[in-house]
C-alpha positions in Angstrom: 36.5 -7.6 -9.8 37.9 -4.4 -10.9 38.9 -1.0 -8.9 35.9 0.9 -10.6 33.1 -2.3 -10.1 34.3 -1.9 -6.3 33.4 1.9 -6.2 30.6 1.6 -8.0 29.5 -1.2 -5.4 30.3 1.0 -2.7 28.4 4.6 -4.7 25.4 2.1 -4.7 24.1 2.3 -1.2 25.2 6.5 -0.9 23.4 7.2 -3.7 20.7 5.4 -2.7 20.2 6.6 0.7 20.6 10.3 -1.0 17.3 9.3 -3.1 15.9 7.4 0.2 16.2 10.8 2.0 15.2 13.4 -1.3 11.9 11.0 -1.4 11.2 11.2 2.1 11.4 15.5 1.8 9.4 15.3 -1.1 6.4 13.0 0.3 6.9 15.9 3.5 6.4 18.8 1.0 3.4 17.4 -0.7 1.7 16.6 2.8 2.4 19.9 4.2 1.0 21.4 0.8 -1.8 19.0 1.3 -2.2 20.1 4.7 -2.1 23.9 4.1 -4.5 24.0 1.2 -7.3 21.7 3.3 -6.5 24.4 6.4 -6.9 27.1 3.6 -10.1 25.4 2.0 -11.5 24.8 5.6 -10.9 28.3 6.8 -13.1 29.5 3.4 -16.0 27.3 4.3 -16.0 28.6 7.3 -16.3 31.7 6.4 -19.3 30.9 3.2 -21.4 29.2 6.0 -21.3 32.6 8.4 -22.1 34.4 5.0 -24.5 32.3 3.5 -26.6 32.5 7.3 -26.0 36.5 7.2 -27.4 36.5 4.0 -30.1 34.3 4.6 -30.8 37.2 8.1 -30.6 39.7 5.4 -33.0 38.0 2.8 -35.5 36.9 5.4 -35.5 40.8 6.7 -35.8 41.9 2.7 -39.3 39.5 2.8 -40.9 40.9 5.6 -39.9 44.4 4.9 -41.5 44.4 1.6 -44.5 42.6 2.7 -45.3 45.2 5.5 -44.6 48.1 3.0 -46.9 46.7 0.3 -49.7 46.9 3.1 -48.3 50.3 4.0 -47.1 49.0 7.6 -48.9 46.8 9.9 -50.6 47.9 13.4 -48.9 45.8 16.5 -50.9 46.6 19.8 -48.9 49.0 22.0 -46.2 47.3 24.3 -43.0 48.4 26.3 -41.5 46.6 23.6 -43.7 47.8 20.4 -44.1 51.9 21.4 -45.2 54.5 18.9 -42.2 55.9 16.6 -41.3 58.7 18.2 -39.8 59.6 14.7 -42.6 60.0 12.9 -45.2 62.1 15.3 -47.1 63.9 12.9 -47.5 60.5 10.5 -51.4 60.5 9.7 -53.3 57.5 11.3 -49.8 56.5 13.7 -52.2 55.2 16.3 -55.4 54.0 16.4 -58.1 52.9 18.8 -59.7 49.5 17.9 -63.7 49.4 18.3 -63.2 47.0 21.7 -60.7 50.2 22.7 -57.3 48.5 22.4 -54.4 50.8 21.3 -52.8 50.3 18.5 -49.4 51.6 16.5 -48.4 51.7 13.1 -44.8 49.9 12.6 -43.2 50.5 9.0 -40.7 48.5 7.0 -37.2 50.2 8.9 -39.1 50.1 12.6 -40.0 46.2 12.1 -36.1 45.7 10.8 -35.1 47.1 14.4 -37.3 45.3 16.4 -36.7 42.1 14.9 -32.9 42.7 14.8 -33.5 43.4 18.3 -35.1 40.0 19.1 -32.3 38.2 17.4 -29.7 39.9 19.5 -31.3 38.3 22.3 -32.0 34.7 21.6 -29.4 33.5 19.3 -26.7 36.7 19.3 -27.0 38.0 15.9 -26.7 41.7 15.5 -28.1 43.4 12.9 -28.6 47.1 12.2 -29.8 49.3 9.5 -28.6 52.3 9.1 -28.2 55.7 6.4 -25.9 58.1 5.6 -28.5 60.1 6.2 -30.2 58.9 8.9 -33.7 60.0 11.0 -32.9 58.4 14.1 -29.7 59.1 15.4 -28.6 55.2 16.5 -29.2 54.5 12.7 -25.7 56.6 12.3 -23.4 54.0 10.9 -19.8 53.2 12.3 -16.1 53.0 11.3 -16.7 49.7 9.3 -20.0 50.2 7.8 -19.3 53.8 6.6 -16.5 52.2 4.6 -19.2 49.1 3.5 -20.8 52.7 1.8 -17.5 53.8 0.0 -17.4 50.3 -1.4 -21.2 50.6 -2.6 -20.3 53.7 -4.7 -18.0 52.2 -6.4 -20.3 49.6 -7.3 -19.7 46.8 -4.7 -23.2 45.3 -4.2 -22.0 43.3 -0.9 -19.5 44.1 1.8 -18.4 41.4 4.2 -15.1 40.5 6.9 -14.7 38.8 10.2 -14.2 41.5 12.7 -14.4 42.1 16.8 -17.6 43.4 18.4 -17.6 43.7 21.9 -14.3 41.8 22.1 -16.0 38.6 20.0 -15.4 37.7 16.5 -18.2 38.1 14.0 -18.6 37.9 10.2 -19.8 41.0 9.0 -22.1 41.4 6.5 -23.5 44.5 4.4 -25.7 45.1 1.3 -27.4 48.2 0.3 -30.8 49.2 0.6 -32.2 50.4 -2.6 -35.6 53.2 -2.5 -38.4 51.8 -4.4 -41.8 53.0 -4.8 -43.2 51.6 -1.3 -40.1 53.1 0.5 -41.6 56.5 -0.9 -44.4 56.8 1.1 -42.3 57.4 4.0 -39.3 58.9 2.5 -40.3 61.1 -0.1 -40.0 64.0 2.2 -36.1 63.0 2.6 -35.5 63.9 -0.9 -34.8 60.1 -1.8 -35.9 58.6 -5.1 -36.7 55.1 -6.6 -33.6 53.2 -7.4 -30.8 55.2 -5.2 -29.1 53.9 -2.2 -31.0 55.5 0.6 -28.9 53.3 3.4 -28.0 49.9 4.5 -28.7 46.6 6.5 -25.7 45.1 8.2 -25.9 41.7 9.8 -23.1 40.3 12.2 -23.5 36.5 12.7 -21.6 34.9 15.8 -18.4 33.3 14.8 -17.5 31.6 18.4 -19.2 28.5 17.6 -18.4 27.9 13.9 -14.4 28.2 14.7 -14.7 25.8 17.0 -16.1 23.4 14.4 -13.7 24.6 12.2 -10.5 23.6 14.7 -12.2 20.4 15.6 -12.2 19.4 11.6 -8.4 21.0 11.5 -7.5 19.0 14.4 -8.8 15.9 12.6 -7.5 16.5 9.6 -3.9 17.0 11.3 -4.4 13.4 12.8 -5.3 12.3 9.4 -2.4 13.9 7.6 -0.4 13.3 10.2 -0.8 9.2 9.9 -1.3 9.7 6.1 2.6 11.2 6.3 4.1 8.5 8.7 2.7 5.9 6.5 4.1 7.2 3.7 7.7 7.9 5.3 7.1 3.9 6.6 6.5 3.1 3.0 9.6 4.5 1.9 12.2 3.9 4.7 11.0 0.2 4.5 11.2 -0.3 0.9 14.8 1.2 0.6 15.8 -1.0 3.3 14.5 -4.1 1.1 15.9 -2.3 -1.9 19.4 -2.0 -0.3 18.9 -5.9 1.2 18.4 -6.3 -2.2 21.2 -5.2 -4.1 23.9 -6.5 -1.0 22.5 -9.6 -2.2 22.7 -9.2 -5.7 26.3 -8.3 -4.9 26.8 -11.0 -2.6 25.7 -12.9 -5.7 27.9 -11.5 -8.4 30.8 -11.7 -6.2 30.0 -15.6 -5.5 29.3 -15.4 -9.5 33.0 -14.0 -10.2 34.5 -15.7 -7.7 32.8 -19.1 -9.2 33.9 -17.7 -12.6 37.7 -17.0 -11.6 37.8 -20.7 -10.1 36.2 -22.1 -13.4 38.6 -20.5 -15.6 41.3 -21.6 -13.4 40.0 -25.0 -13.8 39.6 -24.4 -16.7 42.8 -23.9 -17.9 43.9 -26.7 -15.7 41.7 -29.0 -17.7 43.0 -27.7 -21.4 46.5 -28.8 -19.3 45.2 -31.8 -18.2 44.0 -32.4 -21.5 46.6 -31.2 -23.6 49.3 -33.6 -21.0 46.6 -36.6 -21.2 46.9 -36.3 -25.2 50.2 -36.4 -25.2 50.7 -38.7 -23.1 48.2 -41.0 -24.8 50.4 -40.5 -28.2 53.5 -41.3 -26.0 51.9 -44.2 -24.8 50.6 -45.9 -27.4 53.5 -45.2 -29.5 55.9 -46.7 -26.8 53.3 -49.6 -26.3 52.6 -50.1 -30.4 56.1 -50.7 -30.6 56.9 -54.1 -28.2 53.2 -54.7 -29.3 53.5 -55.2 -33.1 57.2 -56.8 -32.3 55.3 -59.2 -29.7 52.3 -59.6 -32.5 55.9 -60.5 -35.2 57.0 -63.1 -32.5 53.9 -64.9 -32.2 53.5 -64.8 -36.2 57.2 -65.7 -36.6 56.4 -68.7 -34.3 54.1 -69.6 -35.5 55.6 -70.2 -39.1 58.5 -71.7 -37.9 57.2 -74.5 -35.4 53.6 -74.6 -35.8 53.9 -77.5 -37.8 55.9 -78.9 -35.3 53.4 -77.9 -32.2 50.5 -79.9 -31.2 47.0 -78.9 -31.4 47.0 -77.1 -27.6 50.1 -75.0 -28.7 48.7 -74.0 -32.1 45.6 -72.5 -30.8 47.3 -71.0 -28.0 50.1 -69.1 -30.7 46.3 -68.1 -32.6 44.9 -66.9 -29.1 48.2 -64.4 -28.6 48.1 -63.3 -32.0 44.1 -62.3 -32.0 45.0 -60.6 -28.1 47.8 -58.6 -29.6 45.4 -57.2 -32.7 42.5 -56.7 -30.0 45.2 -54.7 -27.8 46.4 -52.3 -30.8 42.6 -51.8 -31.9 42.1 -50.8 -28.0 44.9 -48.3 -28.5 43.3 -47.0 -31.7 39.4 -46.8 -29.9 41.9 -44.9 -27.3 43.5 -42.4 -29.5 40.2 -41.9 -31.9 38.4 -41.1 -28.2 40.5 -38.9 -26.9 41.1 -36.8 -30.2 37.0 -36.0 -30.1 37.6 -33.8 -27.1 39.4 -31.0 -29.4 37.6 -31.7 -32.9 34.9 -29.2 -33.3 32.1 -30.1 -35.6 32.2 -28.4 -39.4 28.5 -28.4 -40.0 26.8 -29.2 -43.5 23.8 -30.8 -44.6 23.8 -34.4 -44.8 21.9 -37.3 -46.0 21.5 -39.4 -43.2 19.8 -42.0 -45.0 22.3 -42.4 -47.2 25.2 -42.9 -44.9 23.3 -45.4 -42.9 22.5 -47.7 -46.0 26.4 -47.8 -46.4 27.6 -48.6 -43.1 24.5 -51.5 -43.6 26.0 -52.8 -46.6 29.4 -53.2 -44.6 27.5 -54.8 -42.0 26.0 -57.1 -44.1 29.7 -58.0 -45.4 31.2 -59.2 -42.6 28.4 -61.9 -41.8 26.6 -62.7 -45.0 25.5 -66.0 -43.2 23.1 -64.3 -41.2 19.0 -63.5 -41.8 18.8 -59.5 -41.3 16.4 -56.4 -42.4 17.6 -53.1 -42.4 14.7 -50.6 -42.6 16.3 -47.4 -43.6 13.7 -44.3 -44.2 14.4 -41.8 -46.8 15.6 -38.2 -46.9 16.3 -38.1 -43.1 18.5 -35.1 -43.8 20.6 -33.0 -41.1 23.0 -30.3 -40.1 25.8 -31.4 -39.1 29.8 -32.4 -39.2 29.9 -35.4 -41.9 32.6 -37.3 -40.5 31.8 -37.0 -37.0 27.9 -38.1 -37.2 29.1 -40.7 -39.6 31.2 -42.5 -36.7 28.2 -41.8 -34.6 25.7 -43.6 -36.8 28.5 -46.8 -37.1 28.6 -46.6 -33.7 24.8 -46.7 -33.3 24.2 -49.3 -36.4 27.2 -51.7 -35.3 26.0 -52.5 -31.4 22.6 -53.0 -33.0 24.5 -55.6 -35.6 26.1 -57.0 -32.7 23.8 -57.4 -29.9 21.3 -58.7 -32.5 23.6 -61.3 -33.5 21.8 -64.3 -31.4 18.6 -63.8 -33.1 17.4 -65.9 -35.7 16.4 -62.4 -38.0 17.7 -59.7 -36.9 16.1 -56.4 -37.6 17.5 -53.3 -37.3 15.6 -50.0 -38.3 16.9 -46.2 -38.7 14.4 -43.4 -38.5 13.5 -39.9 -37.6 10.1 -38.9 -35.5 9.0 -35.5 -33.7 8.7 -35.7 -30.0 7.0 -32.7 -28.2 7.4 -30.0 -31.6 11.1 -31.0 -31.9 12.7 -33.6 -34.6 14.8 -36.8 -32.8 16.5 -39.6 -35.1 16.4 -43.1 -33.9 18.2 -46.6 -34.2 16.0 -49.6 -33.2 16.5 -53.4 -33.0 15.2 -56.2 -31.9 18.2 -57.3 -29.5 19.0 -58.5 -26.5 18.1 -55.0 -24.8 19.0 -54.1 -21.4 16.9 -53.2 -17.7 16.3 -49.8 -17.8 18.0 -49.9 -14.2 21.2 -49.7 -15.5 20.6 -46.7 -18.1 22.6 -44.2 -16.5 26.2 -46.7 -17.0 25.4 -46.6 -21.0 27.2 -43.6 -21.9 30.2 -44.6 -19.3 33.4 -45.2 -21.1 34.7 -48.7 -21.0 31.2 -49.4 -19.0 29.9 -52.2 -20.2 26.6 -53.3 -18.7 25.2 -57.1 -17.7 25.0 -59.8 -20.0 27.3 -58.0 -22.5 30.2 -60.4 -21.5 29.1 -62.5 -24.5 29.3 -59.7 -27.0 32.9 -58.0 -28.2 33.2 -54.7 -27.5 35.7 -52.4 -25.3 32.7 -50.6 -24.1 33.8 -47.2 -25.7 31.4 -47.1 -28.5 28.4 -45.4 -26.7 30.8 -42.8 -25.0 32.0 -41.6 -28.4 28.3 -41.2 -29.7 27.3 -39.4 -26.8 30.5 -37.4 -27.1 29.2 -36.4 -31.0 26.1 -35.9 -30.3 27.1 -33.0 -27.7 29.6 -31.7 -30.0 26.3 -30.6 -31.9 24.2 -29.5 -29.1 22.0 -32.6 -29.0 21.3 -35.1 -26.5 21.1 -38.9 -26.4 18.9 -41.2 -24.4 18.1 -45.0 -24.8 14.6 -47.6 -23.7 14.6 -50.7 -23.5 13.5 -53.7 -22.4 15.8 -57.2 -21.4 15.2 -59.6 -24.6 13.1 -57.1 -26.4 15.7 -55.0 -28.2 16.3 -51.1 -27.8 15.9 -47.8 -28.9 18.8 -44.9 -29.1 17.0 -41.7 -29.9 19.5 -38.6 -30.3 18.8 -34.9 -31.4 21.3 -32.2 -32.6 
């Protein structure tokens, strides 16, 4: 690992903990946002729902006033409550006797608007007044706020409304003008007004005690909410940077295994290409110091054998023949050895070959050696492939010539070579009807100089299947054998 994948490694977990931290603000900011706009939004309603009961007051008072000025008032009998108008003495037909002698008074439109507002003050604490800038009865004088509800109206505000304090309570505050029309002329023609002017106003206070108090309960509520809303979220992201950072230590951890693993494999290797480079030459070295006293040893027996054989008995002779068939078996051993270990550096120079063709020649040598015997060699056609000629060619011998030999006890041998698909993908085969093998011993097939049981019979240095496996890797295929004892087997290889 270099300086600068160290410092990275170690930037890593800062720069993460700067992002952990700039989240973490952020999610704060957007609940507080959150927060504010629902106290915002919550304050408003508040605020509608006293206005929307102020001007339901207001409407209700509208109703009744113009139904008791289209009859022209109504007659109430005469209370403590309900006395005469003292503002309107010389009105024609104020009070009346009823036939059973029960005194009655006339109450118009802006004396029923009193009383009731009156009523309302007592039972549920709504205030309500109507009042003038010009007005009979000297209480209907407006105040501070609603003389500045009737600056608004001339400039053409049709409603006027705010939380302010009465009596040292909080109250929303509501105004709308009160326009003259024909029935308000019966009474106030005199006062100069005319239909369609602003001849005064009706204000309405509604409490505001009780609807704040619903208002901090939701707020309080709503904190709780936000409040568990924004520990979850902080939860959220504390605990998945802390997985995030177990994470990437282990990813680390990993890569560091990965390059320390990596630093011991190319040390290995380059101890191997060592090894292998000292094993080849020591292979040439010995088999070029052991070809030597061998082929003198193989001249001696030879030589001997010429000289005295005639001479030697029957024992002797075939003892001299023995030696001189060990000594050629001994320098094809060093061959098999050389030819082996020179497939570790050879790397495959691919064309397309004919398969077919290749095996029908190595059959007709076959055939050569042992033209005694009863055979059939079933060949298919076209099997053609991508691959290194000479290699796959000493593959395929390999293959074709254990088959030859381990079917050498039948009475017809037959030995087939073939290509089939196996799950989507093309294998090539080399089947005979043999001797086989137990499926047991499978794994020693590829082993060099492994031979497995029952093979004692059979000449071989147990090389051959190595050096086809060997191939077959060189070409990114794979090699795998069935079989059954007596039955023959099957070699199946890909590339």
């Amino acid at each position: 690992m270099n300086n600068e994948d160290a410092e990275a490694r170690t930037a890593q977990p800062r720069s993460l903990k700067r992002y952990e931290w700039r989240l973490a603000t952020g999610w704060t900011f957007v609940i507080v946002v959150l927060f504010v706009v629902n106290v915002v939004s919550n304050r408003r309603q508040v605020l509608e729902t006293a206005r929307t009961q102020a001007r339901s007051i207001y409407q209700r008072d509208v109703i009744d006033r113009h139904w008791v000025a289209g009859l022209g008032g109504v007659y109430v009998p005469i209370t403590k409550d309900t006395q005469p108008n003292p503002y309107m003495p010389d009105y024609p037909g104020r009070d009346v006797t009823t036939t059973t002698g029960e005194k009655l008074t006339l109450v118009i439109p802006i004396y029923l608007t009193r009383l009731i507002f009156d009523l309302s003050a007592e039972i549920c604490n709504v205030k309500g007044h109507i009042t003038s800038m010009r007005p009979v009865r000297p209480k209907n004088r407006p105040d501070k706020w609603e003389t500045s509800a009737f600056v608004a109206f001339a400039r053409g505000e049709k409603e006027v409304s705010s939380v302010e304090k009465i009596g040292g309570e909080s109250y929303l505050r509501l105004m709308t003008p009160l326009m003259t029309d024909k029935e308000c002329l019966q009474c106030h023609a005199k006062d100069g007004y005319r239909a369609g002017e602003i001849r005064g106003g009706i204000s309405v206070a509604v409490p505001m005690q009780q609807l704040w108090i619903i208002s901090w309960q939701n707020i309080i509520l709503s904190t709780i909410s936000f409040a568990i809303l924004w520990l979850a979220g902080l939860s959220g992201i504390f605990t998945g940077a802390t997985r995030l950072r177990l994470t990437i230590q282990q990813r680390d951890k990993a890569e560091q295994e990965i390059n320390t693993l990596n630093q011991n494999l190319s040390a290995q290797t380059k101890e191997l290409a060592n090894a292998n480079r000292e094993l080849e030459a020591f292979n040439y070295t010995a088999a070029h110091d052991l070809r030597g006293p061998l082929n003198n040893i193989g001249l001696y027996f030879q030589a001997f054998q010429q000289l005295y054989g005639a001479k030697l008995d029957e024992t002797c002779n075939e003892l001299l023949t023995s030696g001189c068939e060990e000594v050629q078996r001994m320098s094809q051993l060093i061959d098999v050895l050389l030819e082996f270990s020179k497939l570790s550096n050879v790397e495959p120079h691919r064309e397309n070959i004919d398969l077919s063709v290749v095996a029908r020649e190595i059959a007709a040598r076959l055939k050569s050696t042992s033209p005694e015997r009863r055979y059939v060699f079933r060949i298919a056609d076209g099997v053609i492939v991508n691959g290194d000629p000479k290699l796959l060619r000493v593959a395929l011998d390999n293959l074709l010539s254990n088959a030859w030999k381990y079917t050498g006890n039948k009475e017809e041998a037959v030995i087939e070579f073939g290509a089939t698909e196996i799950n989507g993908k093309q294998v090539y085969f080399v089947r005979d009807n043999g001797n086989g093998f137990d499926m047991v011993d499978a794994d020693e097939l590829f082993t060099p100089f492994q031979r497995l049981p029952g093979a004692e019979e059979f000449k071989g240095f147990g090389i051959g299947l190595a050096t086809v496996e060997r191939i077959i890797h060189r070409h990114g295929g794979r090699i795998w054998a069935e079989a059954e004892p007596g039955k023959g087997a099957t070699f199946y290889f890909t590339l």
